[in-house]
N, C-alpha and C positions, 0 to 999 in steps of 0.2 A: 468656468474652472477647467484646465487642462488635468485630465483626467492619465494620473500617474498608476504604474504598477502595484499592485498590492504588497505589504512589505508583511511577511507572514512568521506567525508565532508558533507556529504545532511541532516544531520539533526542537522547543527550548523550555520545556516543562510549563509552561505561559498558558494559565487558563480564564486568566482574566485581564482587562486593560480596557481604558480609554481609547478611543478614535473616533475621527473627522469623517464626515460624509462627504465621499466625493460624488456620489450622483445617487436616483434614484429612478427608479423606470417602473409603470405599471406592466405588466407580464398576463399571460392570459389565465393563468393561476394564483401568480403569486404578486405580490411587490418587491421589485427588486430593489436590495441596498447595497453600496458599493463601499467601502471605506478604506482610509488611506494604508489601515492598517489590522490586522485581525488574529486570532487566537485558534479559529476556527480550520479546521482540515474539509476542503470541498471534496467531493466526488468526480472524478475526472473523465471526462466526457471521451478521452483513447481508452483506457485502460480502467473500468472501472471495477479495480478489486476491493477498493478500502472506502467500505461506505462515509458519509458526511458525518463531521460533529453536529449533536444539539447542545444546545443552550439558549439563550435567550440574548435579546437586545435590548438596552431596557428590560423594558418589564414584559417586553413582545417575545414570545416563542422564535426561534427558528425553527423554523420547520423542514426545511430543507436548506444547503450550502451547495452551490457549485460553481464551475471553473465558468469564466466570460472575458469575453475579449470587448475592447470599447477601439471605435474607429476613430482617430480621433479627428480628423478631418470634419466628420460629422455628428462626433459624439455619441455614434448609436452604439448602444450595447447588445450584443452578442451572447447568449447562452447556451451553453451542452452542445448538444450535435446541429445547434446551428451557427455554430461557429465557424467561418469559412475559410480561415486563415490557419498555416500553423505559428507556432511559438513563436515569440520574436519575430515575426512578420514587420516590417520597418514601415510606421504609422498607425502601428496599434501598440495597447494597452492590455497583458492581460490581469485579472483580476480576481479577486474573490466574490463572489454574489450571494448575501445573502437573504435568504428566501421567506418573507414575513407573509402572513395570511392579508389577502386583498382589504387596501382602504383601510386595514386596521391600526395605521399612525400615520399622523402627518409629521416630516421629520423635512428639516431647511438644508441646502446647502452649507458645509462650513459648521453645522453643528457638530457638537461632540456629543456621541453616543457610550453607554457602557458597553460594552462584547463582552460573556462571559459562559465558557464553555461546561459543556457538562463533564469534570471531571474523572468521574469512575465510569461513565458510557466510553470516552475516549481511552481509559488506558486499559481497557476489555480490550477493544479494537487493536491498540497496539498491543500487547503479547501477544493476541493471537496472531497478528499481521509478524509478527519478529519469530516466532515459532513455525509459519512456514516458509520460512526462511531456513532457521534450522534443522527441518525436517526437510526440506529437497536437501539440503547438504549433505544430510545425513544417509538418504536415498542414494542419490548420486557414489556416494562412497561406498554405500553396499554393493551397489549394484557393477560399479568397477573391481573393484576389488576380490568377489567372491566371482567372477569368470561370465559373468552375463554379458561383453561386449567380444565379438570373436575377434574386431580386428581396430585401430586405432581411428578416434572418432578426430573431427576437426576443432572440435567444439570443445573446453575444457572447462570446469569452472573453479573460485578461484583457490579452490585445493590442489589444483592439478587432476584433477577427477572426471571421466567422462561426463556431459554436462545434460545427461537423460532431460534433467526438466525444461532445460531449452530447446531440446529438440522437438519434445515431446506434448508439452504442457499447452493445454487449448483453455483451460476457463482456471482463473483465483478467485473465488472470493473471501471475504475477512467476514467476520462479524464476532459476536462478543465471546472472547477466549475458545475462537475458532477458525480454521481455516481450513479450505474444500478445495480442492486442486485436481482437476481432470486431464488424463493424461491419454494421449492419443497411440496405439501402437501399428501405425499405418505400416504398409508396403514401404515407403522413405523411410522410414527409421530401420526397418529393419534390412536395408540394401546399405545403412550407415552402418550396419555392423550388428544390432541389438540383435540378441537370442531372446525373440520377443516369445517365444512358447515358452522357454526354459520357466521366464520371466513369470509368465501366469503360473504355469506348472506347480512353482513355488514362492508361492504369493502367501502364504504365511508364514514360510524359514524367512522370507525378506523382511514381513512387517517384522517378524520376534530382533529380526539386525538392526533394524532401523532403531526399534524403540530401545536395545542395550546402549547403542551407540547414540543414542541423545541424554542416559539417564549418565554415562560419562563426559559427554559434552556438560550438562548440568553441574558437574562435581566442579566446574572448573571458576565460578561464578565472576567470569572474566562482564568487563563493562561491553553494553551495548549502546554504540555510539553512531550519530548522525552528523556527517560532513555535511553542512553547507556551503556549497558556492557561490554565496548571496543568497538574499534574504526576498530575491520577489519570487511568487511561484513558478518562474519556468527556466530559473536557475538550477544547476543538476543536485541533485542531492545522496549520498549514499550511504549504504547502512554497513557497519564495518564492527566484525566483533572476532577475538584472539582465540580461536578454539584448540593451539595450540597444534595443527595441523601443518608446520613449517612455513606454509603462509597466512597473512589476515584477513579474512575471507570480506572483502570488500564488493557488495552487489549496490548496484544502482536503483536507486528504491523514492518513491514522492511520495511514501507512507506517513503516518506517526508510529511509531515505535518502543518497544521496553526499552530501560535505561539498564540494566542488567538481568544475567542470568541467573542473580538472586533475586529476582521478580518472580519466578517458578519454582512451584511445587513437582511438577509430575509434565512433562509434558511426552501424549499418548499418540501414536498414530494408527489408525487404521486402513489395512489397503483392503478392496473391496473391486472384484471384477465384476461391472459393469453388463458386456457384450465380450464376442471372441477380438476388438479391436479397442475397449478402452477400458481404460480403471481411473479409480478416485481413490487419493490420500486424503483420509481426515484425521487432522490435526486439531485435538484436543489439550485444551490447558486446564491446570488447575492451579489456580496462584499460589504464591507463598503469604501467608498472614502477616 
């Protein structure tokens, strides 16, 4: 069986569906399964901010989901960081893998399997993952705005607004109606311009801007929306929502995501200095019922 691209469902509200087995491999943990088709968000072996869904296969657990590549020359499958190729590599296949406890099914070529994701696990993961989203915007905007940049950065994002978390930001991660973002304030950023003292200085007038300027971003309960460019996972995909900011803040994102800003109740951030060279935003949700 030629071993086609996975054709993925997580950013079409799709938590459950049918699909074909296109391969299986024993792994030194796990059993891997391949399928033509899945519901499932993996973990991504560049950038791993937004943990794996669970759910089950059949009646088997996943235990784990992640991104694989299949050679197809030889058919061998590739996982996580031993993947040796990037995206679209011309002779591979990338895929979704998902990760069953060893020996625990025996499952055929060409069979059809259930996928069916864990629901309310997944859409924790997206507000949180769509929340820091709107909390750097929200950053970004304070921090240009009220005079923390001395002189004009290269970097914009897409408010027009100095783009601090690109320049700045070393580690994301998501987890359930949460989001941790470490921000570096090296020597480089501050030869880009950043009044990086000012910045600690007054790291509680910034969180009190931050968190005004998301509970009026909230007020606006505009849709939260995912372009996709195709449907296999290394098609681009982006997260785009109207904050009414003169532009629609369109970022590039391989997450799952809220479908709107009436998905939130409160969302909180916390800024919290680290060392004299780094701080952490924590972005706190609290849903809407």
């Amino acid at each position: 069986m030629q071993i086609k691209p996975t054709i993925t469902q997580f950013c079409h509200n799709t938590w459950q569906l049918d699909a074909v087995v296109q391969l299986t491999q024993q792994g030194s943990d796990y059993l891997y399964v391949v399928t033509d088709t899945t519901p499932f968000h993996p973990i991504s072996h560049i950038w791993p901010d937004h943990p794996a869904d669970r759910g089950t296969l059949d009646s088997h657990n996943v235990l784990d989901c992640q991104v694989g590549a299949v050679e197809l020359a030889s058919g061998e499958l590739y996982v996580g960081q031993t993947i040796p190729v990037k995206r679209d590599e011309p002779g591979w296949s990338f895929v979704v893998v998902h990760c069953l406890a060893k020996e625990s099914v025996e499952l055929e070529l060409g069979q059809t399997v259930s996928l069916s994701v864990d629901k309310s696990y997944q859409q924790s993961l997206s507000r949180g993952h769509s929340a820091g989203h709107l909390s750097y915007l929200a950053l970004n905007k304070v921090l240009t705005e009220h005079g923390y940049w001395r002189k004009d950065a290269d970097r914009k994002d897409p408010h027009g607004n100095y783009d601090f978390n690109s320049y700045a930001q070393v580690t994301s991660f998501v987890t359930e109606d949460k989001c941790l973002d470490t921000y570096r304030l090296g020597k480089t950023l501050r030869k880009r311009g950043l009044n990086s003292g000012d910045l600690l200085e007054n790291l509680g007038q910034i969180e009190t801007l931050v968190n005004a300027q998301l509970i009026e971003w909230l007020k606006l309960d505009s849709d939260i929306l995912v372009e996709c460019h195709g449907d296999a996972l290394t098609d681009s995909r982006y997260w785009s929502c109207d904050l009414k900011e003169g532009a629609i803040a369109v970022i590039p994102c391989g997450g799952s995501h809220a479908s709107s800003l009436n998905d939130y109740a409160v969302i909180e951030v916390k800024l919290v200095q680290v060392d004299a060279s780094n701080i952490e935003m924590h972005t706190h949700v609290k849903p809407s019922l």
